[in-house]
C-alpha positions as CSV (number, residue, x, y, z in Angstrom):
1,X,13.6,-7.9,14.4
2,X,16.4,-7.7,16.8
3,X,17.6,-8.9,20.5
4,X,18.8,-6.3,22.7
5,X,22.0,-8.0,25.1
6,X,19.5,-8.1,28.0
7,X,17.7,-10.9,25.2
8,X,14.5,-8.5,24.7
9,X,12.8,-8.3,21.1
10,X,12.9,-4.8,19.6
11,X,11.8,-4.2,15.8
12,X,14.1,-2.3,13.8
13,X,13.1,1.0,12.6
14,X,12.3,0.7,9.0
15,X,14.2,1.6,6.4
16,X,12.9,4.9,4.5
17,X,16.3,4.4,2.1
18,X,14.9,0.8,1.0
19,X,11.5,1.9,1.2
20,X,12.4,4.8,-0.8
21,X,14.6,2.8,-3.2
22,X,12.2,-0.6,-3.7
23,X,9.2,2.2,-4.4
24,X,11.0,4.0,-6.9
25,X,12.3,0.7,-8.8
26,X,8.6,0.6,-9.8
27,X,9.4,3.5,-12.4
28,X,10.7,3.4,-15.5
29,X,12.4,6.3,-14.3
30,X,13.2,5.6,-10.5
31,X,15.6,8.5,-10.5
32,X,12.8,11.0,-10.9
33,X,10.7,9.8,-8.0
34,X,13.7,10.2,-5.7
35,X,14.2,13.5,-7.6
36,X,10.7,14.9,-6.9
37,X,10.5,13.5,-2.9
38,X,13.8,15.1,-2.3
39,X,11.7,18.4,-3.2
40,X,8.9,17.3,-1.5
41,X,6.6,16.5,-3.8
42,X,4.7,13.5,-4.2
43,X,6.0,11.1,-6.8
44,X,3.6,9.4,-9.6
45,X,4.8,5.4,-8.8
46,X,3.8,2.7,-12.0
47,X,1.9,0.1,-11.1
48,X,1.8,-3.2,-12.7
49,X,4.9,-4.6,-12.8
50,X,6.3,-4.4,-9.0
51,X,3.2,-4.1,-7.8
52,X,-0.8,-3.1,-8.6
53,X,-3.0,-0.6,-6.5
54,X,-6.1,-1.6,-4.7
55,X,-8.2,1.8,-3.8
56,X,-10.9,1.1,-1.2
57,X,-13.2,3.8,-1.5
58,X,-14.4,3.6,2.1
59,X,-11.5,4.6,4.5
60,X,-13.5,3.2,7.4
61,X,-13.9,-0.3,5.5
62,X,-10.0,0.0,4.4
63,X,-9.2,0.4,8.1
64,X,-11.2,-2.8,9.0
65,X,-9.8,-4.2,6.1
66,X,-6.6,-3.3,7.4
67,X,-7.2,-4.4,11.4
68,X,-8.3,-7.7,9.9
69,X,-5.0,-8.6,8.2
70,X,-3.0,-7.8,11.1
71,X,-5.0,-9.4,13.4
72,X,-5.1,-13.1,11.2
73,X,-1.4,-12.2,11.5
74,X,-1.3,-12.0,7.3
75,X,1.9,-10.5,6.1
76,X,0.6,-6.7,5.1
77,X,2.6,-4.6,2.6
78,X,2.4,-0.8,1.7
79,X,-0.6,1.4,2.7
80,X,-1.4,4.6,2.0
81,X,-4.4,6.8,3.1
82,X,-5.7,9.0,1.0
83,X,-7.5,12.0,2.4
84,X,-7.9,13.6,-0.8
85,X,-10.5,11.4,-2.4
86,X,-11.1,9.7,1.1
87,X,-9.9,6.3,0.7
88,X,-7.5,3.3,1.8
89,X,-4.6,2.3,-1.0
90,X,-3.0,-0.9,-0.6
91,X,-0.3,-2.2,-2.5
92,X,-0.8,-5.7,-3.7
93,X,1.3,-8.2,-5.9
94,X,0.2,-8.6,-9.6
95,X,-1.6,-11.4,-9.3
96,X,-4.8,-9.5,-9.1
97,X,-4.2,-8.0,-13.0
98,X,-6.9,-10.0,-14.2
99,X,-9.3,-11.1,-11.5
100,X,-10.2,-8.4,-9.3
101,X,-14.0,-7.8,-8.6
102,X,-15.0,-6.8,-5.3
103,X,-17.4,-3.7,-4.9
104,X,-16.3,-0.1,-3.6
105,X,-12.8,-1.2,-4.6
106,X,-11.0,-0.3,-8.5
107,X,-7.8,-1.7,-9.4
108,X,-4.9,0.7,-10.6
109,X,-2.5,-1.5,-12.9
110,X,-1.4,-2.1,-16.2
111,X,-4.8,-2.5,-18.6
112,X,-4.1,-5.4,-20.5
113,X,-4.9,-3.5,-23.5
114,X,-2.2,-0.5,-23.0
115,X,1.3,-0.5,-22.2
116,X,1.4,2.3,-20.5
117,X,0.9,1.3,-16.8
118,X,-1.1,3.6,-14.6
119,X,0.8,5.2,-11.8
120,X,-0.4,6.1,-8.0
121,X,0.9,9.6,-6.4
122,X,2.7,8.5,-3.5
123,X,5.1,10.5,-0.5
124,X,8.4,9.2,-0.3
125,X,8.5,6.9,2.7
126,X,8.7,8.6,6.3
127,X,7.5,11.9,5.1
128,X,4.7,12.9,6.9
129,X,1.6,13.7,5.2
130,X,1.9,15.1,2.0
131,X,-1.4,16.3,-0.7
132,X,-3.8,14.7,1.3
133,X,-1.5,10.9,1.4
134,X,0.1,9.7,4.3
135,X,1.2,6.0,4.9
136,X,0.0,3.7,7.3
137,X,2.0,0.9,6.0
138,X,5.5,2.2,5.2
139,X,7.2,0.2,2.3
140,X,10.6,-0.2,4.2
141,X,12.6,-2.5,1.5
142,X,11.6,-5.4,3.4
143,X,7.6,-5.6,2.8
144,X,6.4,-7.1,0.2
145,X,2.5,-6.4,-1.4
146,X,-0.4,-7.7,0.6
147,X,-2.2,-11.2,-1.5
148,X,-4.8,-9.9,-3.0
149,X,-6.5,-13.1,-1.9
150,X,-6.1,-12.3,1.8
151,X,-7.0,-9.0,0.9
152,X,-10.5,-9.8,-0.8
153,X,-10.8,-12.2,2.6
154,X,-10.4,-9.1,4.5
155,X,-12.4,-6.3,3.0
156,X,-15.4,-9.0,2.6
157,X,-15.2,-9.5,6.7
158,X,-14.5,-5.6,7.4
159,X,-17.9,-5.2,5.6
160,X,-19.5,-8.1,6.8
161,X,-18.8,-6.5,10.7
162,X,-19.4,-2.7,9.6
163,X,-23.0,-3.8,8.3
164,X,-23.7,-5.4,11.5
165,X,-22.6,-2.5,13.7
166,X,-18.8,-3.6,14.8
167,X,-16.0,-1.3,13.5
């Protein structure tokens, strides 16, 4: 964030450079994601070692979800929405690898069995929607993945509220 002279708070715009660069770092490759957004394509990101993928298969839960963090003022990373297979992707730290378990959600990281990681197709950041996938987070080189902790907290309100008739 940033003071104008007359002392008012303005948020920088974000960075779609970081954001483009931190994504990419994911890949073994980065040079090919930057490759394939510059033809505006969507990019196939690794998960598991800068990040994992948490794929809520409700969009209107995931938005809930999403409202919730923002509004317990938790520090939110990455979003994507997914119009192709109707969902809400948010990119979370790897802490989650191992104990993830919460219902209409799967995990997209690195199986502990493989070392191949599984990878997410993903717009380069600031591109407008693009095969269905849009952000509503932007990674910006700044954000970091939401806790999967505060995300579980989230999603288990956001359905606790949608089952009793609040959005």
């Amino acid at each position: 964030m940033m003071y104008t002279r007359r002392g008012r708070l303005r948020v920088a715009a974000p960075n779609f450079n970081l954001g483009a660069t931190w994504l990419a770092s994911a890949n073994r490759q980065p040079a090919w994601a930057m490759d394939q957004w510059k033809a505006g394509r969507l990019a196939d990101i690794e998960t598991g070692d800068l990040f994992n993928v948490v794929r809520v298969s409700d969009v209107q839960t995931g938005r809930a979800a999403l409202a919730d963090l923002w509004q317990a003022d938790v520090p939110v990373g990455p979003v994507l929405h997914n119009r192709a297979d109707q969902c809400i992707e948010f990119l979370v730290t790897t802490r989650a690898a191992t104990q993830w378990d919460m219902p209409q959600t799967r995990l997209i990281g690195r199986p502990a069995y493989e070392r191949d990681p599984l990878s997410v197709a993903m717009p380069a950041p600031g591109m407008q929607r693009l095969g269905g996938r849009s952000w509503l987070v932007l990674p910006d080189g700044e954000r970091r993945p939401t806790d999967p902790a505060d995300l579980a907290v989230a999603l288990r309100r956001a359905g606790a509220r949608l089952r009793h008739g609040h959005p």
